[in-house]
C-alpha positions in Angstrom: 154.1 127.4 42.0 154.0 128.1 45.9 153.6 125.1 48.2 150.1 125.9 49.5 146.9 126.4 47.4 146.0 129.5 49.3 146.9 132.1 46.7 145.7 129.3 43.7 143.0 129.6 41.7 141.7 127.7 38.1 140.2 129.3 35.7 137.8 127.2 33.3 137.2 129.1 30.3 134.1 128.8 27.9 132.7 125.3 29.4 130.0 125.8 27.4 127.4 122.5 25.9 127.9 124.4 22.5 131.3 123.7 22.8 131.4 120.8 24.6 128.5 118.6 24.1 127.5 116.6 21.3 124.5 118.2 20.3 126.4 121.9 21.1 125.9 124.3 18.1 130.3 124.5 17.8 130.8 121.0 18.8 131.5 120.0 15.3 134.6 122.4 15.1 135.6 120.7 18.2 135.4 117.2 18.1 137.7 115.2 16.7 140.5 117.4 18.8 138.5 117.5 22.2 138.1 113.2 21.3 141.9 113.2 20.5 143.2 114.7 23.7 140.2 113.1 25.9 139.7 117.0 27.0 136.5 116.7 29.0 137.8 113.7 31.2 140.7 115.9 32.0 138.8 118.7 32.7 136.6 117.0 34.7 139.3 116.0 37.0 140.6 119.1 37.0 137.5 120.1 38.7 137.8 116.9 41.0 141.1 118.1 42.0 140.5 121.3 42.8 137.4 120.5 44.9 139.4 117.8 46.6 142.5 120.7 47.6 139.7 123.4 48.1 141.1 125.8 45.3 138.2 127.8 44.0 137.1 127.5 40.2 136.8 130.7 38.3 134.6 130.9 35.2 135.2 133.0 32.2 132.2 133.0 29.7 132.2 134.5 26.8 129.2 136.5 26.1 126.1 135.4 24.7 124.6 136.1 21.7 120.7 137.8 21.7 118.4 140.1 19.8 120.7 143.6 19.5 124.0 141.6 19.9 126.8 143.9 18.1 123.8 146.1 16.7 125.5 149.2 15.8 128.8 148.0 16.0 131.6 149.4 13.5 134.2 147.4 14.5 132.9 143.7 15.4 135.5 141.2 14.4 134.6 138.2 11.8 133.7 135.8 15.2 131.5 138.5 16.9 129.8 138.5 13.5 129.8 134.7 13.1 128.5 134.2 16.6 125.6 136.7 16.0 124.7 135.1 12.6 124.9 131.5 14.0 123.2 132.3 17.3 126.1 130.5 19.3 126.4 130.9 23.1 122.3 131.9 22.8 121.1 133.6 25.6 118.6 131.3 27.8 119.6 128.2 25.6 120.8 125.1 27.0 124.2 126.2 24.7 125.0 128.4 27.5 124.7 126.0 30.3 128.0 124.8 31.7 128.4 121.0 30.4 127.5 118.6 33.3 130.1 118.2 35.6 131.7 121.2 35.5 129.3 123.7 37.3 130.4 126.3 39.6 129.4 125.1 43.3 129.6 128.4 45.8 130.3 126.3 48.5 133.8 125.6 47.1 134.6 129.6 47.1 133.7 129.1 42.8 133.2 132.5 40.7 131.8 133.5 37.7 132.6 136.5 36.5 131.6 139.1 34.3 131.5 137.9 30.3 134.1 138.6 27.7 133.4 140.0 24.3 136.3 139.0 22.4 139.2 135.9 23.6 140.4 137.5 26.7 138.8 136.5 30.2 140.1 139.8 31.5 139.4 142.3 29.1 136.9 144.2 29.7 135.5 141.9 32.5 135.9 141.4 36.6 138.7 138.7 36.4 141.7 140.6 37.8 139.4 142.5 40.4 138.1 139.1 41.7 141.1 137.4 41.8 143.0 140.3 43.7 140.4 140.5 45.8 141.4 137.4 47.3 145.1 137.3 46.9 144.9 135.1 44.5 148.5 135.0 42.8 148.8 131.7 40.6 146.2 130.3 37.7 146.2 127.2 36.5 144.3 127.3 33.4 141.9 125.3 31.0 139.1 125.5 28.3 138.2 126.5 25.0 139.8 127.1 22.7 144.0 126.3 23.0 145.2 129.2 20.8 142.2 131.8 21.0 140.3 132.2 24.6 142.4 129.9 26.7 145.7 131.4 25.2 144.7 135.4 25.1 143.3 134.8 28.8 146.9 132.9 30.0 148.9 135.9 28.0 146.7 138.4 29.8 147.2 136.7 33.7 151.0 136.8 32.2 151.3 140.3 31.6 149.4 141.2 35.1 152.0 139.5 36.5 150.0 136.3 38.1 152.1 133.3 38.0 150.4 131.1 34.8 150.1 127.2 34.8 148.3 125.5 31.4 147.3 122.3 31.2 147.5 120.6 27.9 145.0 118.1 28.4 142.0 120.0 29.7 141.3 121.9 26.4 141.0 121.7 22.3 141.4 123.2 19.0 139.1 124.1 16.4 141.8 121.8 14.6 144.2 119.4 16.6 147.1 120.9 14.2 145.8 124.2 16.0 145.5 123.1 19.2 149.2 121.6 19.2 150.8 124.4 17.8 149.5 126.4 20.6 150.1 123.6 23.6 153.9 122.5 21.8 155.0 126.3 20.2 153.7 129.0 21.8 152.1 128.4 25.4 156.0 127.3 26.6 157.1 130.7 25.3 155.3 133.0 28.0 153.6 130.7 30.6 155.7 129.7 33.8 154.7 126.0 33.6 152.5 124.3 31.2 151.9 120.4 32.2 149.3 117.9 32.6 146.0 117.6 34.7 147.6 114.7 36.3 151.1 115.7 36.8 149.1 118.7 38.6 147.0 117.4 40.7 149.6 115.1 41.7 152.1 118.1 42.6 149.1 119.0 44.8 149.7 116.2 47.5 153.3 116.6 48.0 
């Protein structure tokens, strides 16, 4: 990654209290991997460390289910159907709050953009227009999940030729067997560096 944080960015990805919190709707799928890799204490200092360096957050959200979700649809997959069914990500529910301690704060240059419909944070959405925008050439990513939101999003940034970090600590899997297939197998295979919250933020101060 380039020496100075000018042209950095992170990208948070579905920091959701239905994913995150206890009492979140998804937690359950969730739990024993996000407990296992101690994912929220990482992203939290992910956040920490990018407020400290003044690299802005971006948000990617995935969208949020409500009356006429996917009505009409021929060709919603099995989770846009799941989603409308359970009535995850409900719009105006404290679900769709980002868990405390990871909010966007506007003062740090922190944008949430428009909502994804499927995995990727830039299908379909304002991501690359943002981030271009502002000359913004390297993404160091974390989130939910490791191998469907977090990954398609990273492999997306990949292919529009931004310069991809991933941070193994700062997510989970629906399964840990999931989520370490995706942080040990496959991210290495495409992403220019995948490391550690830690070993990141620490690269920051040299």
């Amino acid at each position: 990654m380039s020496s100075t944080t000018s042209n950095t960015a992170v990208v948070i990805i579905d920091p959701y209290n239905d994913f995150l919190h206890p009492e979140g709707k998804l937690n359950r799928l969730l739990a024993e991997s996000l407990k296992e890799t101690d994912s929220i204490k990482h992203l939290k200092e992910l956040v920490a460390a990018a407020r400290v360096n003044k690299i802005p957050i971006y948000y990617g959200l995935h969208q949020q289910q409500k009356p006429g979700f996917i009505a009409g649809w021929k060709h919603a997959t099995a989770m846009q159907h799941s989603q409308n069914d359970n009535k995850a990500f409900e719009e105006g529910s404290w679900g769709v709050n980002i868990y405390e301690g990871l909010e966007p704060d506007l003062n740090n240059g922190d944008v949430v953009v428009s909502k994804h419909w499927s995995s990727s944070s830039f299908q379909n959405t304002d991501l690359d227009y943002q981030l271009r925008q502002r000359d913004i050439q390297n993404l160091v990513l974390g989130g939910m999940t490791a191998n469907t939101c977090l990954e398609s999003t990273a492999r997306y940034a990949y292919e529009l030729g931004y310069h991809v970090t991933l941070l193994t600590d700062a997510t989970a899997g629906f399964t840990k067997a999931q989520k370490d297939a995706a942080t040990e197998l496959i991210w290495p295979l495409f992403a220019h560096e995948v490391t550690t919250v830690g070993k990141w933020a620490a690269g920051l101060k040299k």
